[in-house]
N, C-alpha and C positions, 0 to 999 in steps of 0.2 A: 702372337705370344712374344712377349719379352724375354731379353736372354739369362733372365730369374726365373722365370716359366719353365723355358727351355733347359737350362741346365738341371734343373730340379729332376724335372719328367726323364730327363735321358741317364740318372746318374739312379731317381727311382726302379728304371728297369734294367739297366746294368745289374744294379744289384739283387735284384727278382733271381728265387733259384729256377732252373728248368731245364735239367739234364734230360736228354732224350728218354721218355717213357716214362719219367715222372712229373708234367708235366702239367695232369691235370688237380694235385691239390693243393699245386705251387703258383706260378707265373698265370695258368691259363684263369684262376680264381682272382686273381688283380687284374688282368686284363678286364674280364669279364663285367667286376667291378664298375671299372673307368668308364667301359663303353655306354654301361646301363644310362648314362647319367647324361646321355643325346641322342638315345635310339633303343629300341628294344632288342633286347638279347637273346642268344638260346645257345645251347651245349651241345656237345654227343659225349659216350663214352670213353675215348680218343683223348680227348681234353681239349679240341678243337671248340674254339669260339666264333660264334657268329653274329655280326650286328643287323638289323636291318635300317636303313635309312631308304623313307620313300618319298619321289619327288613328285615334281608336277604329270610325270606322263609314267606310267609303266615299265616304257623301253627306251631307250636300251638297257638293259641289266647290266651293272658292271661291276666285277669282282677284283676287289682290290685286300689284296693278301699278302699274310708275309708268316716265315715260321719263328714261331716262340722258343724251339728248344735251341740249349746249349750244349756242346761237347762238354765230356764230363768222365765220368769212369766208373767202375762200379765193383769191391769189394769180390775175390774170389775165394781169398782163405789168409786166416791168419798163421803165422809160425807160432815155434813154442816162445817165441822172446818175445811175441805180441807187435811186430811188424805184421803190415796189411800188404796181399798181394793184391793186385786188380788189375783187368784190361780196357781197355780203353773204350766208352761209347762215342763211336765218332771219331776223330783223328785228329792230332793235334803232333808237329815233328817231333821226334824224339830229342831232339834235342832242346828243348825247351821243358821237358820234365824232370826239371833239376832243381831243387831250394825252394818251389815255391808254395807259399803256403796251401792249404786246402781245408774242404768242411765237408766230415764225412756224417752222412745223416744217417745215424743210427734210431734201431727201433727206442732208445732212451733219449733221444733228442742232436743236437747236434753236437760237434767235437771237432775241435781244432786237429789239425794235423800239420806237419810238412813234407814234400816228396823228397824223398833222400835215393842217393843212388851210393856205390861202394865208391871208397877213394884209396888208393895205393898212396901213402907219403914216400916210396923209397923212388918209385918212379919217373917223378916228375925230372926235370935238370936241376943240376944245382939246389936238390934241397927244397924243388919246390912238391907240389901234391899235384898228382893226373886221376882223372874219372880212369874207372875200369870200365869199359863199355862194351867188350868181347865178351858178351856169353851172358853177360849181365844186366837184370833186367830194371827199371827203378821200381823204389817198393814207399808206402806211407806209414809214415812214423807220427804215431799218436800221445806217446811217450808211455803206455803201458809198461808196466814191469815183463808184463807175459802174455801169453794167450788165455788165461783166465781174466786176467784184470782188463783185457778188450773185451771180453764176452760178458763181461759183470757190467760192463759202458754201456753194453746192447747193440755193441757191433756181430754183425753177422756177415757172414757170405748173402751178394743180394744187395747190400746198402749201396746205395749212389753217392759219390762222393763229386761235389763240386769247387774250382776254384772258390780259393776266401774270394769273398767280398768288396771291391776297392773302388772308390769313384773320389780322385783330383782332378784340379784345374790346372793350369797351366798358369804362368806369372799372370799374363795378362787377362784371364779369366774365361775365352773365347776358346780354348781344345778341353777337351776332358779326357784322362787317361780314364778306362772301364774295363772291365770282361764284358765275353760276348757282344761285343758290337754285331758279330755277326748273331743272332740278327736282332739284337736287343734297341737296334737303328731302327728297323722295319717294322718292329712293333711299336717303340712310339711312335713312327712317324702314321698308324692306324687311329692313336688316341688323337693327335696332333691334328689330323683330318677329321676324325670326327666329330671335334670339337671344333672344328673351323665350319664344317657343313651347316652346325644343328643354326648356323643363324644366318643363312641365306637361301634361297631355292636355286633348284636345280633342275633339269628336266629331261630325269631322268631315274633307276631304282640302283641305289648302291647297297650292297655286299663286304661290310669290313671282316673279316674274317683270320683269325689268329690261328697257326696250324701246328701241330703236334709233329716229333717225329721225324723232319726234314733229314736232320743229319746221319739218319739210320737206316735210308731208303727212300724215302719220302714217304715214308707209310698215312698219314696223316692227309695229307693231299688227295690220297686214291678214297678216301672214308669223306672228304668234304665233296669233290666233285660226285659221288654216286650220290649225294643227297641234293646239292644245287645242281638245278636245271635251269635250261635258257638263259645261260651265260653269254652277253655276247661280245663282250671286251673284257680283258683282265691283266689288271697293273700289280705284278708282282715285285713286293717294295724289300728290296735288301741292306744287309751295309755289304760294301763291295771293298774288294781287296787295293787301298790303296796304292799307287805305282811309284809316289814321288819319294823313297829313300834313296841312300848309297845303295849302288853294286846290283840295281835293277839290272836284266838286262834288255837293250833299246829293242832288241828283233822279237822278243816275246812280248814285255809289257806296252801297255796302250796308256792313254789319257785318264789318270786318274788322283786328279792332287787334293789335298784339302787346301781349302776355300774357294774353290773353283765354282762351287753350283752341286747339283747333281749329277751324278753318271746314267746316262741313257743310253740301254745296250741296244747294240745296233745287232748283234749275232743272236739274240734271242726273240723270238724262235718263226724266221721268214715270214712277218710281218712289215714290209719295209714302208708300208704306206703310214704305218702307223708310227713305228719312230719317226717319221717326219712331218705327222701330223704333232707330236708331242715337242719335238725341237722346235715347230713354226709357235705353236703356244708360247715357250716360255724365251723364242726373241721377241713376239708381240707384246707381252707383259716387262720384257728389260729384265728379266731374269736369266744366270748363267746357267748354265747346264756342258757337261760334258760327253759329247757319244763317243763310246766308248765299247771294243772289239771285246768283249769278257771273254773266259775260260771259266771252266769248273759247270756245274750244273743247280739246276735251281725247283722249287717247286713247279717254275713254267713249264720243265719239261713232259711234265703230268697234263697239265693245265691245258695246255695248245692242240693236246688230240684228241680230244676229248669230244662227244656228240659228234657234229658234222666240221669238227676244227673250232677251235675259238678263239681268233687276234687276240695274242697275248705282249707283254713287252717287259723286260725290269729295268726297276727305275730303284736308283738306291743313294745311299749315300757314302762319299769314302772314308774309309777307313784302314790306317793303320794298324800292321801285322793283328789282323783275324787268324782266327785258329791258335792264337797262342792265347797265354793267358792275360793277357793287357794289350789292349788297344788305345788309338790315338783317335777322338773323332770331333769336326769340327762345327760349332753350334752356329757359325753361320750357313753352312752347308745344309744343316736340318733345316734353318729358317726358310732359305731359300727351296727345299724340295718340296717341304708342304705346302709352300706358296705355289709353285708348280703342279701339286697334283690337286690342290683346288678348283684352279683355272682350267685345269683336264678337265674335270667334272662338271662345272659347269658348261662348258664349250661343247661335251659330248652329245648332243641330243639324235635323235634319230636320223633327221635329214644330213648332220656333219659326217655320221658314221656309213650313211650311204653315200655321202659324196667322195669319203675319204677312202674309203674300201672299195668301191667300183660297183655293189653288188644291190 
C-alpha cells in the first residue's frame, strides 16, 4: 500500500465510532465490510468479526486479532440546565477531560457536545482562571437551554458518548494525529493484511478477527475463543503506548518510538521462542522492528490459556499518548508492521512452528 492508501485506511478507522458495547452496529459493520472483500466473513452477537482466509494446508491455524473498541463514556442523567452527567466506559486520565469536543449519540441521532468542567476566576494568581477539581466532577455541555430541551434531542441516560472525530497530518504528511489509535492501529493493520494475503499463498488457515469489548474486561475475547478452536499460534496486533516524549521515565518506559518499526513484546505472554522467531523474520526481510518490555494487559492475556495453552505474542504499532483523546501515529510504522506480519504468515507453516516450539 501506498502512503495515500495508508493514510486514507488509518484516518477511515480513527474516525469509525466504537465505544465499548456498542460496537456492533458501528465499527464492527465496516470492518466486517472490508474484510468481506478477500475472504469470507461471519459475526456473533458480541459484534466480534471473523475472517477466514484458507491456505494451502489446514494447519497451523493462526489467529490474528485485535480489539475494535474505543474508550468512550456513556450518558447517566441530565440536570435541570440540560448539562449531561456520565461515567467513563474504559479510562482515559482525568485530566485530559477538559475542552474537548465530543458526539453524544442520542436516540435522535447524533449531537455535538464539549466536556466542560467548573472554573473559579477569583482563584487563579494574579487574575488568572484555575479548574476546580476537589469535589468536582467534569460534565457535557450540549448547549441545551434545559433538561427538556436535551430530552426533546433524544438524549437519554444510556447513550454513549464518543470523542468528536478528527484525523490530520502532520507538515510532512508521514504522522497522523487520530482518536483511538489504540486500537484503531490494530484493526487496520487486520484490513491491511488481509488485503496483502488475498494475493499470495500461504501454508497455512488464517483467522482475522476484530473483538468487542477489550477495554471493559475483555469480555469479547472469552465469546471468540469458546467459539474458535485449534488455535495454534496468535498474533495479537495493538497500537502500543509510545515512550519517546518528554519526562518519560528511563526505569519504567522501554523501546518505543515512532518510525522505529514495530514493537514486539517480548513480556507477553512466555512465549520466548516465538518473539524470536518473529525478530529473526523481520531482520531476514530488512525490516525494523522494536522488542519491546510492555505493561498494561491485552486480549493475549485471554488468548494464551486457552485449550492446552496457545503461543501467543503482540505485535503493534507505536503510538502516541493512547488513552487520551488524540494520538500521534506514524504511517511508516503501519507500512513496515504489515510487511512484517505477512512474512509471519507466510514463513509459519507446520514444520517452522515445530521446529520453533520444540514440540
Amino acid at each position: 500500500m501506498d502512503e495515500r492508501k495508508i493514510s486514507s485506511l488509518l484516518c477511515d478507522y480513527s474516525r469509525a465510532v466504537g465505544v465499548s458495547g456498542m460496537e456492533r452496529t458501528t465499527i464492527s459493520t465496516k470492518l466486517r465490510s472490508d474484510l468481506s472483500n478477500y475472504m469470507h466473513t461471519d459475526g456473533d452477537i458480541l459484534g466480534n468479526v471473523y475472517g477466514f482466509m484458507h491456505g494451502a494446508e489446514s494447519t497451523p491455524r493462526i489467529l490474528v486479532e485485535a480489539h475494535m473498541d474505543e474508550i468512550g463514556m456513556m450518558v447517566t442523567h441530565i440536570d435541570e440546565r440540560g448539562f449531561l452527567g456520565f461515567r467513563q466506559v474504559g479510562r482515559w486520565p482525568t485530566e485530559s477531560l477538559v475542552s474537548h469536543p465530543v458526539v453524544v449519540h442520542s436516540d435522535g441521532g447524533d449531537i455535538p457536545g464539549v466536556l466542560g468542567i467548573t472554573c473559579d476566576p477569583q482563584s487563579g494568581q494574579q487574575g488568572g482562571i484555575s479548574l476546580v477539581t476537589q469535589g468536582t466532577k467534569p460534565f457535557v455541555d450540549v448547549g441545551a437551554h434545559d433538561r427538556d430541551t436535551a430530552r426533546e434531542w433524544g438524549i437519554r441516560p444510556g447513550n454513549f458518548i464518543s470523542p468528536w472525530p478528527s484525523c490530520k497530518k502532520t507538515v510532512d504528511g508521514m504522522r497522523i494525529f487520530g482518536k483511538a489509535w489504540d486500537n484503531r492501529a490494530g484493526v487496520a493493520l487486520l484490513v491491511a493484511l488481509g488485503r496483502s494475503l488475498s494475493t499470495v499463498g500461504h501454508p497455512n488457515e488464517v483467522v482475522l478477527a476484530g473483538i468487542s469489548q477489550e477495554e471493559v474486561g475483555k469480555r469479547g475475547i472469552k465469546v471468540a475463543m469458546n467459539r474458535l478452536r485449534d488455535i495454534d499460534v496468535a498474533l495479537v496486533l495493538e497500537g502500543i503506548l509510545g515512550t519517546d516524549t518528554p519526562r518519560m521515565d528511563p526505569e519504567r518506559s522501554t523501546d518505543s518510538r515512532l518510525g522505529y518499526g514495530a514493537n514486539v513484546m517480548l513480556s507477553d505472554r512466555g512465549y520466548p521462542w516465538l518473539s524470536r522467531f518473529v525478530q529473526d523474520v523481520a531482520q531476514c526481510h530488512g525490516l525494523s522492528c522494536q522488542p519491546s518490555v510492555g505493561y498494561g494487559g491485552s486480549d493475549a492475556d485471554e488468548i494464551h490459556v486457552r485449550e492446552g495453552g496457545i503461543p501467543t505474542i503482540v505485535i503493534g504499532v507505536p503510538c502516541r499518548y493512547i488513552h487520551n483523546h488524540i494520538g500521534l501515529i506514524d504511517t511508516v510504522d503501519f507500512a513496515n508492521t504489515t510487511r512484517l506480519l505477512r512474512h509471519i504468515i507466510i514463513e509459519l507453516d507446520s514444520a517452522t512452528l515445530l521446529r520453533i516450539s520444540g514440540h
